[in-house]
C-alpha positions as CSV (number, residue, x, y, z in Angstrom):
1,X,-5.5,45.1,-11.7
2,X,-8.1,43.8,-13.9
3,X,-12.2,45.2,-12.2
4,X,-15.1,42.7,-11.2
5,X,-16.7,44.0,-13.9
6,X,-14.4,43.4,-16.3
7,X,-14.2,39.7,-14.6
8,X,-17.4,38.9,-15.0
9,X,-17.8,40.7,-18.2
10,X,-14.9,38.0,-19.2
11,X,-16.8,35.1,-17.8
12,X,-20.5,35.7,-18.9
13,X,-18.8,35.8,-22.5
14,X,-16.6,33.3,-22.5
15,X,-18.8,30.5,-20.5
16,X,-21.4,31.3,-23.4
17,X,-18.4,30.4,-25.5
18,X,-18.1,27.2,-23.4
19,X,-21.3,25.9,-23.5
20,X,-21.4,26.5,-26.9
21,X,-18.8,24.5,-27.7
22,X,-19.3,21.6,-25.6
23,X,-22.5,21.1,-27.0
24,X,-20.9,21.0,-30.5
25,X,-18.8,18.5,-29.0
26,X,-21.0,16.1,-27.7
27,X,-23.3,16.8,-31.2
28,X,-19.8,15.6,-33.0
29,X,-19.3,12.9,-31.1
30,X,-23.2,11.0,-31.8
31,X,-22.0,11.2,-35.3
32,X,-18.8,9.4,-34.6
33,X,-16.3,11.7,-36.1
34,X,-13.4,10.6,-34.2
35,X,-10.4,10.8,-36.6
36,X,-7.2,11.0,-34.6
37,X,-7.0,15.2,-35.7
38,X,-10.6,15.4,-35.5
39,X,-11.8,18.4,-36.6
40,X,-14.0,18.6,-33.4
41,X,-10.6,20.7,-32.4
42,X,-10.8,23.1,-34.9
43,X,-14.9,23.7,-34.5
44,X,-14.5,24.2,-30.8
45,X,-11.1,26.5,-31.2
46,X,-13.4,28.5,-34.1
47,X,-16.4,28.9,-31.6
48,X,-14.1,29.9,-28.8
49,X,-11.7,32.6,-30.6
50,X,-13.5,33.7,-33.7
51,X,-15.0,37.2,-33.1
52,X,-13.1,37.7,-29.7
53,X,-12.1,41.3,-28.6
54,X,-12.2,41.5,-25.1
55,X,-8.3,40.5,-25.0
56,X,-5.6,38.9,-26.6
57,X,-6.5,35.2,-26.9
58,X,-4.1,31.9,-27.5
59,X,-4.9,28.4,-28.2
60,X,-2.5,25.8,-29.1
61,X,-3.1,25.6,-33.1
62,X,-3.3,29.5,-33.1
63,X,-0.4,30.6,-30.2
64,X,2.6,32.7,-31.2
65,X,5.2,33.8,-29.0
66,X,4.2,37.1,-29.2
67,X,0.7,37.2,-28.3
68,X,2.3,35.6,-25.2
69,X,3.8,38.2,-24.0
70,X,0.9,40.9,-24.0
71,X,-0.5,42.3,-20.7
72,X,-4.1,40.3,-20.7
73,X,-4.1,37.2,-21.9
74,X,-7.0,34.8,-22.3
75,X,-5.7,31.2,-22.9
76,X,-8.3,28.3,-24.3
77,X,-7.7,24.8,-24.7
78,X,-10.6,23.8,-27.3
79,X,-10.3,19.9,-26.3
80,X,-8.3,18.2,-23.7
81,X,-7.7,14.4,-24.5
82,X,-8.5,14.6,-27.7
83,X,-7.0,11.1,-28.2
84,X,-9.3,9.1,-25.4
85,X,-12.5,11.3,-27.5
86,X,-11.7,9.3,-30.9
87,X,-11.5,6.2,-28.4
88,X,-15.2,6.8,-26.8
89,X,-13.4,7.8,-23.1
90,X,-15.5,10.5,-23.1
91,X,-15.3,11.2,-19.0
92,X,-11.7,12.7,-19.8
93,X,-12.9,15.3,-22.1
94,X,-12.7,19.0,-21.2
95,X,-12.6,22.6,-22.7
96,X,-11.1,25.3,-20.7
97,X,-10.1,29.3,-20.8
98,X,-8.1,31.2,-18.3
99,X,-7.4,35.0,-18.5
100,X,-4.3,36.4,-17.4
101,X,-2.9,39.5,-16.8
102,X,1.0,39.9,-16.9
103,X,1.5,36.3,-16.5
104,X,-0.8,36.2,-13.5
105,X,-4.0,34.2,-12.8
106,X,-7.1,35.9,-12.9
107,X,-9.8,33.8,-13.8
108,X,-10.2,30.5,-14.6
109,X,-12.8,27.8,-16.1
110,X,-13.1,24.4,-16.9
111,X,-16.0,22.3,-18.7
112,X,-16.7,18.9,-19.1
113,X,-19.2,18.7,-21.8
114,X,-19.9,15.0,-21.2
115,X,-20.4,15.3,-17.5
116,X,-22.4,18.5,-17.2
117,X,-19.8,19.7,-14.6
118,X,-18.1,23.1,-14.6
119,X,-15.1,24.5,-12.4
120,X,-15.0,28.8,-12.7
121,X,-13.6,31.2,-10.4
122,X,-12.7,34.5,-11.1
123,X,-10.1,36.2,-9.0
124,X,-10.4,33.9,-5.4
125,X,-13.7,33.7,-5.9
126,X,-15.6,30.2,-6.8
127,X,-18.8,31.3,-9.4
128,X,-19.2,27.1,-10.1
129,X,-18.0,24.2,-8.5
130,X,-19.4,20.8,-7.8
131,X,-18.7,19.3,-4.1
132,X,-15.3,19.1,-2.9
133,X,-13.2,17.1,0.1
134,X,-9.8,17.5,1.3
135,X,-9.8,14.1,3.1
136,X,-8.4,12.3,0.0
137,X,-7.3,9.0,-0.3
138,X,-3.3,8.6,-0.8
139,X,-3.5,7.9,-4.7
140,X,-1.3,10.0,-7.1
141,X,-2.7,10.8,-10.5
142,X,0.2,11.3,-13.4
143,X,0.2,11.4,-17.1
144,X,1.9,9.1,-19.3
145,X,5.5,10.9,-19.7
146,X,6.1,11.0,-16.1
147,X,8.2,8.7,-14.1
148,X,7.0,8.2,-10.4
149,X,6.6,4.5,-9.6
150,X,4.4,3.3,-6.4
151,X,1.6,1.2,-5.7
152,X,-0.8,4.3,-5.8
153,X,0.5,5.7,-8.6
154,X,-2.4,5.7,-11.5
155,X,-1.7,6.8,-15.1
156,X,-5.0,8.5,-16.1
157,X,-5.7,10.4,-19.3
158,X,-6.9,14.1,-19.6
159,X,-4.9,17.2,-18.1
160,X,-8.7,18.8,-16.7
161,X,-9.9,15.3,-15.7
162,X,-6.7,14.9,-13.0
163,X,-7.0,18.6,-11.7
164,X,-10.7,17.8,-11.2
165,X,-10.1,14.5,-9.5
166,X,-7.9,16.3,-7.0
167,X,-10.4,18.8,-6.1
168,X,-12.8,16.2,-5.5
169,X,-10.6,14.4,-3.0
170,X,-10.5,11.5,-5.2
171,X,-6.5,11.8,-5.3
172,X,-4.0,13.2,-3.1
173,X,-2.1,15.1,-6.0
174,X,-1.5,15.4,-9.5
175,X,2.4,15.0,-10.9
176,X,3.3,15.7,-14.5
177,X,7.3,15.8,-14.4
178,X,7.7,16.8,-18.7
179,X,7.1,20.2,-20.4
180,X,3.8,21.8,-19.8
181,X,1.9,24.1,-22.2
182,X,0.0,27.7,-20.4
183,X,-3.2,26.7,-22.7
184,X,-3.1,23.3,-20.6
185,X,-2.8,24.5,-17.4
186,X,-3.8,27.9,-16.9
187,X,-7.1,27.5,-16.1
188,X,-6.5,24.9,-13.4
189,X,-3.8,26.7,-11.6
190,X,-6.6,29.3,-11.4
191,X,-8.7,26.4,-9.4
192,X,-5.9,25.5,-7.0
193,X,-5.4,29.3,-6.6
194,X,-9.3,29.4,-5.3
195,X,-9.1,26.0,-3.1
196,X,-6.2,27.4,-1.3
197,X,-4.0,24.2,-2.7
198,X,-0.5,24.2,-4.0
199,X,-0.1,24.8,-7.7
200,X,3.9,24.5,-8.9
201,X,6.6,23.3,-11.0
202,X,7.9,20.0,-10.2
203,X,11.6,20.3,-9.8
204,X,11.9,24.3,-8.4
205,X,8.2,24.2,-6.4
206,X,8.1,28.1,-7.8
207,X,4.4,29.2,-8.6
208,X,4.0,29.7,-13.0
209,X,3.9,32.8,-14.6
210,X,2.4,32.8,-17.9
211,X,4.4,35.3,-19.9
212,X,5.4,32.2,-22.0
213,X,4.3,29.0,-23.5
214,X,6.0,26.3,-22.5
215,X,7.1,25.1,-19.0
216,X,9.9,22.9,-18.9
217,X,9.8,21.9,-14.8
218,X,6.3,19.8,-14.9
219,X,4.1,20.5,-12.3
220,X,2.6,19.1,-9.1
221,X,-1.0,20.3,-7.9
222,X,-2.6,19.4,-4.7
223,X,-5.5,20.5,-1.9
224,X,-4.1,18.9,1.5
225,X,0.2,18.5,0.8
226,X,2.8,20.9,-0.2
227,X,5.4,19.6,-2.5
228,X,8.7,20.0,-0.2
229,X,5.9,17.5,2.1
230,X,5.0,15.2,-0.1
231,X,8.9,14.9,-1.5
232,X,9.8,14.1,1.7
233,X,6.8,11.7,2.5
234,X,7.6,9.6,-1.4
235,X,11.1,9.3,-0.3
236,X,10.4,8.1,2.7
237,X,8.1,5.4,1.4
238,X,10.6,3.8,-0.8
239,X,11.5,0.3,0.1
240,X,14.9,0.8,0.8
241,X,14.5,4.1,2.7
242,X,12.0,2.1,5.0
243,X,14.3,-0.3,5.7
244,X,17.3,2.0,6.3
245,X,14.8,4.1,9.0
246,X,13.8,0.7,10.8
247,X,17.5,-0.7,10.9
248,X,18.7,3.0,12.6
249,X,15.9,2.6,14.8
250,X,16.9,-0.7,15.2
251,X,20.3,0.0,16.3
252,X,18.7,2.5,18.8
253,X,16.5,-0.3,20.7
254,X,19.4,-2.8,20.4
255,X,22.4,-1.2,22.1
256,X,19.6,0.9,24.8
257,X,20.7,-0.7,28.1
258,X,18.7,-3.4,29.8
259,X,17.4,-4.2,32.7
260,X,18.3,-7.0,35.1
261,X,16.9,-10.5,33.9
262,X,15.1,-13.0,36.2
263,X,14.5,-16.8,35.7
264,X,11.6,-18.3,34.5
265,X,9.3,-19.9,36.9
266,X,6.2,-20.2,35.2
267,X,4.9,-23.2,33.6
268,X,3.7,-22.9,30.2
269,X,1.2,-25.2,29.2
270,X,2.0,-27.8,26.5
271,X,-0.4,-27.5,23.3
272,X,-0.6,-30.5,20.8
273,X,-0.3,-30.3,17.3
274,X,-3.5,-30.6,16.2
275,X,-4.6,-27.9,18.2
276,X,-2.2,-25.5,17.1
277,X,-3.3,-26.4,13.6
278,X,-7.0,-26.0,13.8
279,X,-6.8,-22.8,16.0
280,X,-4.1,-21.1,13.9
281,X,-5.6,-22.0,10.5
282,X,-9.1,-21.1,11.3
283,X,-8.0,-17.2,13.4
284,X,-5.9,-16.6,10.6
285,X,-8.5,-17.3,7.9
286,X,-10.9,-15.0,9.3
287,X,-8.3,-12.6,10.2
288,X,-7.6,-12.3,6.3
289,X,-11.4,-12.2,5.7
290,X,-11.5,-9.3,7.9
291,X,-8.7,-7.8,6.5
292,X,-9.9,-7.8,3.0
293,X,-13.1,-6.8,3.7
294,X,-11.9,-3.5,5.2
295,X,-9.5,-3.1,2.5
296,X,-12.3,-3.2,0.2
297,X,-15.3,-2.0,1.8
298,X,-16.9,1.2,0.6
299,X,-17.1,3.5,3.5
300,X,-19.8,6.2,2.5
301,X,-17.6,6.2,-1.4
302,X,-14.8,5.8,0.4
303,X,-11.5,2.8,0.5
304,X,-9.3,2.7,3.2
305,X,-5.6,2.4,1.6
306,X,-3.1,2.1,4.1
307,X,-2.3,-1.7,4.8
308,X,0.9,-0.2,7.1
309,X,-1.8,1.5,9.4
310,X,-3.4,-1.8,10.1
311,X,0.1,-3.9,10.6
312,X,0.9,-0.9,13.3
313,X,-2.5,-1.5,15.2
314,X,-2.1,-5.2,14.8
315,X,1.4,-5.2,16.9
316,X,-0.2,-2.0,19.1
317,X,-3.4,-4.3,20.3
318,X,-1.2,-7.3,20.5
319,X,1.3,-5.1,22.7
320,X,-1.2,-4.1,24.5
321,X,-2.8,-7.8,25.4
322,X,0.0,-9.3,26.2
323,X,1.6,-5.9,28.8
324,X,-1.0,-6.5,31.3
325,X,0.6,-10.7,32.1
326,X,3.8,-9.8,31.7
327,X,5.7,-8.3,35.4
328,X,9.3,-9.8,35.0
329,X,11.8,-10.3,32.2
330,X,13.4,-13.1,31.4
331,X,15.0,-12.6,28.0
332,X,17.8,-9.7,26.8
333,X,15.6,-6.9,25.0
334,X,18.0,-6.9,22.4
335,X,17.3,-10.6,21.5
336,X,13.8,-9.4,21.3
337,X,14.1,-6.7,18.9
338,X,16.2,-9.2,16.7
339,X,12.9,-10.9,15.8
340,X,10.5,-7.9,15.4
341,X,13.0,-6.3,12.9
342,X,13.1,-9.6,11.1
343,X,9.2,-9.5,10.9
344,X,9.4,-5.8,10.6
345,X,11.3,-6.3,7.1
346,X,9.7,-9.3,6.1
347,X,6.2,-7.4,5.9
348,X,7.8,-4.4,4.0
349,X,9.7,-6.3,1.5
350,X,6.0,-8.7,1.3
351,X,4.0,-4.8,0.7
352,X,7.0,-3.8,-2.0
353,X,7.0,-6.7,-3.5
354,X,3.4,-6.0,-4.9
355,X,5.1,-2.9,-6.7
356,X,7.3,-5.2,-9.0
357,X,5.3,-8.1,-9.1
358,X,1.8,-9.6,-9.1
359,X,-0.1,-11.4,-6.2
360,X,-0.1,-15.4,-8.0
361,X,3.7,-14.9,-8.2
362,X,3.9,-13.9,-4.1
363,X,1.4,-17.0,-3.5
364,X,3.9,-19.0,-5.0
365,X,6.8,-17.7,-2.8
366,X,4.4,-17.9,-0.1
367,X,4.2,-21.9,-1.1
368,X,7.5,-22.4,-0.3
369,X,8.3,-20.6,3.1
370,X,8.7,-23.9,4.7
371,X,11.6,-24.4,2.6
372,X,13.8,-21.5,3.5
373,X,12.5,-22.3,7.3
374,X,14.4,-25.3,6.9
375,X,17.4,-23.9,5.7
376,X,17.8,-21.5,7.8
377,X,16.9,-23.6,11.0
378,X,19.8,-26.0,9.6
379,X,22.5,-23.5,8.6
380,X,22.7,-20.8,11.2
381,X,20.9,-22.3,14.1
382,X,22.3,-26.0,13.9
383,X,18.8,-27.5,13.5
384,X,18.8,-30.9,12.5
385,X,15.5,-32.1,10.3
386,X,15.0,-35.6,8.9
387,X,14.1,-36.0,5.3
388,X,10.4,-36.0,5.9
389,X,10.9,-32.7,6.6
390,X,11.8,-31.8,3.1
391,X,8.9,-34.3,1.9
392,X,6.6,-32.4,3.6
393,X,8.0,-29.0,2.4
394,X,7.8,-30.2,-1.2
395,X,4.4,-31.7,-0.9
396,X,2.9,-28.5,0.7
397,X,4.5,-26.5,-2.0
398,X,3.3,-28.7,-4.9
399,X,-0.2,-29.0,-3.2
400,X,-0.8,-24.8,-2.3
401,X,0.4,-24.0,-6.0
402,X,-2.0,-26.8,-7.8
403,X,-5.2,-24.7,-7.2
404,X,-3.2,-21.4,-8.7
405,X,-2.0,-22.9,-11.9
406,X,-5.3,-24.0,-12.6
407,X,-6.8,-20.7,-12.0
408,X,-4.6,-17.8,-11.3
409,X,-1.7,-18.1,-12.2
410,X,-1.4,-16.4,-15.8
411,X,0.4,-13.0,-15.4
412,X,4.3,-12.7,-16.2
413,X,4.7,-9.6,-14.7
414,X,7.8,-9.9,-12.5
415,X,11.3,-8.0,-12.1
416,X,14.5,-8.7,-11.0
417,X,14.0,-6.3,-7.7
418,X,10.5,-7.8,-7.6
419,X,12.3,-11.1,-7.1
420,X,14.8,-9.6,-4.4
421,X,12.0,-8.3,-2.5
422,X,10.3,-11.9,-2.4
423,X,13.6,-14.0,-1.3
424,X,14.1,-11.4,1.3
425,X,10.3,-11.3,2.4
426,X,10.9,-15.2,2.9
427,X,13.9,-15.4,4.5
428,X,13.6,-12.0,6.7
429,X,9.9,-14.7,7.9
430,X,12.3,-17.6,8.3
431,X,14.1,-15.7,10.9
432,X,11.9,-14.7,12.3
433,X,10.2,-17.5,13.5
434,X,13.9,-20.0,13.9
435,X,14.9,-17.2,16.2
436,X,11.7,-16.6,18.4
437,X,12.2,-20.9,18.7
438,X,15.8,-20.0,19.7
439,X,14.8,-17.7,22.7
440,X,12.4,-20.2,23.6
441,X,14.8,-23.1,24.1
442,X,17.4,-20.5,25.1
443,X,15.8,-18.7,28.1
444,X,12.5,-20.7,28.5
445,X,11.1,-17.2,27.5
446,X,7.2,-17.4,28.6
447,X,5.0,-16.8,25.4
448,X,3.3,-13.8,26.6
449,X,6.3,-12.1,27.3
450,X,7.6,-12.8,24.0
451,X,4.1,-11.7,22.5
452,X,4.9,-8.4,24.9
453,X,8.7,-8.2,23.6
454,X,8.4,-8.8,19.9
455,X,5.0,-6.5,19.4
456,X,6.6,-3.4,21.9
457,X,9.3,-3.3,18.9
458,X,7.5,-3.9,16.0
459,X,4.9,-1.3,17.2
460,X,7.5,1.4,17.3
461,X,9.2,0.2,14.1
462,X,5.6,0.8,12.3
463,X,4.7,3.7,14.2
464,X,7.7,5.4,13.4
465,X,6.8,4.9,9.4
466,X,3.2,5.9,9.8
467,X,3.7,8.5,11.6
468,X,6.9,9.9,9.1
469,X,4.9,9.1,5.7
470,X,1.8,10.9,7.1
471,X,-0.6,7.8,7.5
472,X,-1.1,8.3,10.7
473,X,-2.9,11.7,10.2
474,X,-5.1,10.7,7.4
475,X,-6.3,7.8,9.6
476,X,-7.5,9.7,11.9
477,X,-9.6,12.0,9.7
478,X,-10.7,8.6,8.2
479,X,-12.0,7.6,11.3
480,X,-13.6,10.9,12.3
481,X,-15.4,10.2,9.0
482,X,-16.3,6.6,8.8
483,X,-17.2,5.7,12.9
484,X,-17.6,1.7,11.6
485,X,-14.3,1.7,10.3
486,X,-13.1,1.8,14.4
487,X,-15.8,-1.6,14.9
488,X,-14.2,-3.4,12.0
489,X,-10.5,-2.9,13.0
490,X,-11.4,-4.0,16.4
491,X,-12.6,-7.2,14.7
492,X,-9.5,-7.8,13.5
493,X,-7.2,-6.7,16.2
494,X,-9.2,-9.3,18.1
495,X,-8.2,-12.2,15.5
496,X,-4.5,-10.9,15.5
497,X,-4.0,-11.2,19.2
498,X,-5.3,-15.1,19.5
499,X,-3.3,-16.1,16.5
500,X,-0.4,-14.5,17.5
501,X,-0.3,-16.1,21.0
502,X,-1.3,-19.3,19.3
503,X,1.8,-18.6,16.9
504,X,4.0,-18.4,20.1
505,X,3.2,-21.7,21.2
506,X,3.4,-23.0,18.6
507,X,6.7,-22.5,18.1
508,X,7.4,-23.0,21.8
509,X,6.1,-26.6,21.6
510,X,6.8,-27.5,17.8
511,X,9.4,-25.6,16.4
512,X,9.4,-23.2,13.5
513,X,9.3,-25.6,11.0
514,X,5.9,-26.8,12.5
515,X,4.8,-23.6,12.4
516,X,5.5,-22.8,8.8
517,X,4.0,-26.1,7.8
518,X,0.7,-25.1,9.3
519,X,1.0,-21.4,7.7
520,X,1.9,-22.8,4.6
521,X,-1.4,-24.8,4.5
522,X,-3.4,-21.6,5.4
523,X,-2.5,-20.5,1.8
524,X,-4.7,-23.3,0.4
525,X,-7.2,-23.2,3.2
526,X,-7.9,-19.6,2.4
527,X,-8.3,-20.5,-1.4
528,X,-10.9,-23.3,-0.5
529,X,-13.2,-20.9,1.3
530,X,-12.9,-18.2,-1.3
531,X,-15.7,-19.3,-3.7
532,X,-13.3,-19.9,-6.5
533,X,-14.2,-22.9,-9.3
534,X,-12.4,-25.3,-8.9
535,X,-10.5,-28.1,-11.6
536,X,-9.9,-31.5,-10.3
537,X,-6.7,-30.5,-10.1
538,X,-7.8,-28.1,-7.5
539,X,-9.0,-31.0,-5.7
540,X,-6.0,-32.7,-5.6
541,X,-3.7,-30.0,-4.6
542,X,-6.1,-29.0,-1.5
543,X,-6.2,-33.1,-0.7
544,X,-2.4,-33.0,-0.6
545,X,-2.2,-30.6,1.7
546,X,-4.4,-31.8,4.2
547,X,-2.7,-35.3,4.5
548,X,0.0,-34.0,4.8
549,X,-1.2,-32.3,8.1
550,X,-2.8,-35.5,8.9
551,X,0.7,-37.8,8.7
552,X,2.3,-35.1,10.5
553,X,0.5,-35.8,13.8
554,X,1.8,-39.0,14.1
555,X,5.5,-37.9,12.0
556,X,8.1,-35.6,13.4
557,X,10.5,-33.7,11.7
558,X,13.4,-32.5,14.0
559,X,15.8,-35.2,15.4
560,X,18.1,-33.4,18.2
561,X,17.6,-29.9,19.6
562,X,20.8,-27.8,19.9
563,X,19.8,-25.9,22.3
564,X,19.7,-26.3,26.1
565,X,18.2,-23.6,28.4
566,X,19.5,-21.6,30.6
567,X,17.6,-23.5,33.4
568,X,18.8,-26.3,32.6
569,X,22.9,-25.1,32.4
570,X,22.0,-23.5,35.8
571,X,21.4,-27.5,37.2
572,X,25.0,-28.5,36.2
573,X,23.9,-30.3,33.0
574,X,27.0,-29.5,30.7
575,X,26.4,-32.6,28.2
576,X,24.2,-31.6,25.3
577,X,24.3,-35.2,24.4
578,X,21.8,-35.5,27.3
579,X,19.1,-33.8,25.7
580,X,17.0,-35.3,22.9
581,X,13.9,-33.8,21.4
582,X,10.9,-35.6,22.0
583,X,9.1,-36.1,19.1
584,X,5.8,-34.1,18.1
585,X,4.1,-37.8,17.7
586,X,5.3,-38.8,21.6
587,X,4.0,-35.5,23.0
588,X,0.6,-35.7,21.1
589,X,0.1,-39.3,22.1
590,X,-0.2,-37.9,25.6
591,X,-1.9,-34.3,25.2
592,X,-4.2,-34.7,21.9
C-alpha cells in the first residue's frame, strides 16, 4: 500500500504538472490554434509525462499494453473534449491524472483550466473540491454513443465535465454504455470513490480495475442512486411499464368488493352554460400559469422537474376537498375507477408524448379533442349529436390552430409512437369525460362524490408511480430545501379543486361534448394571455373561437339522451321514448 507521503509527494508534482499545462492551454487557445488534432494535445501530454519518474505513466497517444500492467500506474488525460476546444466550448475542457496501484484507485485529479476549478483526493481523502449537493435534480447526463432515451436525458460533451456535474448535484448520474478508456476515467472513479457514490460498469455494476486499457461494459457514476436502483427506477418510468402498473392496480380496485349503494336524494343545483364557461376557462388559465411558473421558477438555483409529483397532489387535495361532503354512496366503485384510469392514462400518454414529439404538434391534438369526444359519445355510449356539433368541433379546431401556424408551429419532429401516444392521450380524455356523463345520467351520482370517487383512484394510481420511480423522496428533500415551493403548490391545488368541481357540473348539466368545447377554447385563451405577437391571422383564429362559444348559448348539440336514471326506472318509467333532452338553450333561458 502506497504511504501519505508518497501520495502527496505524487500530487504536489503532478498538480504542478496540471497547472502548468492548463495555463498552456488557455495561452493556446487566445491564439486560436484549434485544428481538429491540435497540437494543444501533444504540448499538454509533453508537459505532463516528459521528465516523469515517480512511476510508470500512460496517456492515450503514448499507452502500451504493457505499461498497463505494472504495479503503479499514473494515468493522464492531456485534454478531454478536445473536439468542443477547436469549437470555442471551452466549459467542457479538462486535464486529469490518476495513480494506481495494481489496478486500484489511489489518487485522483481533475482540472478545468477554463473554470479555475480543481477536483483531487488522494486515497478517501478530498485535498480540492468546489461545493457539492446530493439533492440533485432527476437529469441524466450521457455521451453521444450511448443509447438511453427520456425526457431528462441530455447529451453533453466532455468525460470530466459530466463527472463534475454529478458531484455538483446538477444531475442525478452519468451513463456512458460504449467502451471506456482507464486514461478517461481513472481519475473520476477516484472522485466517486471519495464522495461515497457509485462508480461501475454499465451492464455487470462491478467496480473497474485498471490493469488494462479499455473497458468494454460503459459505466454509470452517481452520488445519491445505485445502479440495480436506478435500473429499476428507468424501467419503471417507461411509458408502457406505467401503464401496465396502473392497469394491475387497476384490476385490484376494480374487482375489491363494494359496499351497499344508496339512492340519491340530494339536489344538485343546475349551472348555465355561460357560467361553466367563464369559471372553467378563467381557473384553468391561472391553474396553468401557476403551473408553469413552478415548473420554471428558480428556487435558490434550483428547477423543480417532476410534473407527475404535481398531478398526484392535484388528485390528493381534490380527494381531500371533496371527502369531507361526501357520507353515502351512490355509484359502484368500480364504475368509478373506470374513469380515473381513463384520466390516469390520458395524462401519461400526454407526459410521453413530449418524448417523441414536440409541444405545437400536442397543441394541435389538443385542438381537436372535441372531435374524438364526439365519436366516442356516438359510438360506444349511443349519444346522438346534431351536425352543429361537428361545425363547432371543426370551427374550434380551425380557430385554436390559426394562432400556432402563424407563430409556432415550425418543428417536424414527430414519430410514429409519438403519434400513438397522442391518439391514445385523446381518446383515453374522451372517455373519460363521456363516462363520468354516463354515471351522471346513470345513477344521478352527486358531483362531489364523483369529485371524491374519481380523485380517491387517481391519487393511488399516481402515488403508486411516485412513490416506485423515487419522486416522492426527492420531493420531499425539495421541499425541506425550498419552504416557498409548499406556498406555490398550495396555489395551485386551490385552482385544481374549483375547476375540477366546475368540470363535474359541467358535464352533469351539459354533457361531455360541452365540456370539451369549453376546454378546447382554453387552448386559445391561454395563447391570448401569453404575450405572444400576434398576425391578423392570430386575430381571426382567437375571434372564431369566441363566437363560437357565443352561438353555443343559444345552440345545442345533443338531440336525445340514452340514458335514463336509476331514479327514474325505480318510478315504473320503462319507455325511454319518454325522455328527451332539454336543450342547453331551454335550460339557460331560465337559469343565465
Amino acid at each position: 500500500m502506497l504511504t501519505r507521503t508518497f501520495l502527496l509527494s505524487w500530487y504536489t508534482a503532478m498538480m504542478t504538472r496540471i497547472d502548468h499545462s492548463g495555463f498552456k492551454i488557455k495561452e493556446e487557445y487566445r491564439k486560436k490554434t484549434r485544428t481538429p488534432v491540435t497540437d494543444v494535445d501533444l504540448l499538454s501530454r509533453t508537459i505532463l509525462t516528459d521528465g516523469w519518474s515517480q512511476t510508470g505513466i500512460i496517456s492515450e497517444e503514448t499507452y502500451t499494453h504493457k505499461q498497463g500492467r505494472e504495479s503503479v500506474v499514473t494515468w493522464v488525460n492531456p485534454i478531454d473534449a478536445t473536439e468542443e476546444y477547436t469549437k470555442g466550448l471551452t466549459q467542457y475542457v479538462s486535464v486529469s491524472a490518476c495513480l494506481t496501484q495494481n489496478g486500484q484507485v489511489q489518487a485522483g485529479i481533475v482540472h478545468f483550466p477554463f473554470q479555475n476549478e480543481t477536483w483531487a483526493v488522494i486515497g478517501n481523502e478530498w485535498l480540492e473540491r468546489p461545493s457539492m449537493s446530493f439533492n440533485p435534480p432527476n437529469t441524466v447526463l450521457i455521451s453521444e454513443q450511448t443509447e438511453l432515451s427520456g425526457d431528462e436525458v441530455l447529451n453533453v460533451a466532455g468525460i470530466g465535465y459530466k463527472a463534475a456535474e454529478v458531484l455538483k448535484g446538477r444531475a442525478k448520474a452519468y451513463i456512458q454504455t460504449s467502451l471506456t478508456k482507464s486514461w478517461d476515467i481513472c481519475a473520476i472513479d477516484a472522485l466517486f470513490r471519495a464522495s461515497n457514490g457509485t462508480f461501475v460498469n454499465w451492464k455487470k455494476g462491478k467496480p473497474f480495475n485498471y490493469t488494462t486499457d479499455v473497458h468494454e461494459n460503459g459505466l454509470y457514476a452517481s452520488t445519491t442512486t445505485t445502479l440495480a436502483f436506478f435500473k429499476l427506477t428507468y424501467t419503471i418510468q417507461k411509458p408502457a411499464v406505467q401503464i401496465m402498473f396502473v392497469l394491475a392496480l387497476w384490476c385490484i380496485c376494480y374487482f375489491y368488493p363494494d359496499v351497499s349503494l344508496e339512492q340519491s336524494t340530494s339536489k344538485s343545483r343546475q349551472l348555465g352554460f355561460k357560467t361553466c364557461a367563464v369559471v372553467l376557462l378563467t381557473v384553468f388559465v391561472i391553474r396553468d400559469i401557476v403551473q408553469e411558473r413552478i415548473m420554471t421558477t428558480e428556487y435558490d438555483g434550483h428547477q423543480f422537474q417532476w410534473p407527475m409529483i404535481l398531478v398526484f397532489m392535484n388528485h390528493m387535495s381534490a380527494y381531500m376537498f371533496a371527502c369531507y361532503f361526501v357520507s353515502v354512496q351512490t355509484t359502484p366503485s368500480s364504475s368509478l375507477t373506470i374513469a380515473s384510469l381513463s384520466n390516469v392514462i390520458s395524462t401519461l400518454c400526454q407526459h410521453s408524448a413530449l418524448q417523441y414529439t414536440t409541444f405545437p404538434i400536442i397543441v394541435v391534438f389538443k385542438s381537436l379533442k372535441m372531435i374524438p369526444v364526439l365519436l366516442v359519445g356516438t359510438g360506444l355510449f349511443k349519444q346522438k349529436y346534431n351536425f352543429k356539433a361537428y361545425l363547432f368541433a371543426g370551427g374550434l379546431s380551425i380557430g385554436v390552430l390559426l394562432p400556432f401556424f402563424s407563430t409556432r408551429l415550425t418543428s417536424n419532429a414527430f414519430s410514429s409512437i409519438g403519434f400513438v401516444f397522442l391518439i391514445s392521450y385523446v381518446f383515453a380524455d374522451a372517455l373519460t369525460s363521456q363516462w363520468q356523463s354516463h354515471l351522471f345520467r346513470t345513477y344521478k351520482t352527486p358531483p362531489l362524490e364523483m369529485m371524491y370517487g374519481v380523485n380517491l383512484y387517481s391519487t393511488l394510481f399516481t402515488g403508486c408511480l411516485v412513490l416506485t420511480t423515487g419522486q416522492l423522496d426527492t420531493t420531499v428533500d425539495f421541499v425541506i430545501e425550498h419552504p416557498t415551493f409548499i406556498v406555490h403548490v398550495f396555489g395551485l391545488c386551490i385552482t385544481t379543486v374549483i375547476g375540477q368541481w366546475f368540470i363535474f357540473k359541467t358535464v352533469e348539466n351539459h354533457g361531455a361534448a360541452v365540456f370539451s368545447m369549453i376546454m378546447t377554447a382554453k387552448q386559445a385563451v391561454s395563447l391570448m394571455i401569453s404575450g405572444h405577437r400576434f398576425e391578423l391571422v392570430s386575430y381571426i383564429g382567437i375571434g372564431i373561437v369566441f363566437t363560437i362559444l357565443l352561438i353555443k348559448t343559444r345552440v345545442p348539440l345533443e338531440v336525445r339522451a340514452k340514458y335514463m336514471p336509476l331514479a327514474q326506472k325505480e318510478s315504473g318509467y320503462d319507455d325511454l321514448e319518454q325522455y328527451s333532452l332539454e336543450s342547453d338553450s331551454d335550460e339557460e333561458g331560465k337559469k343565465d
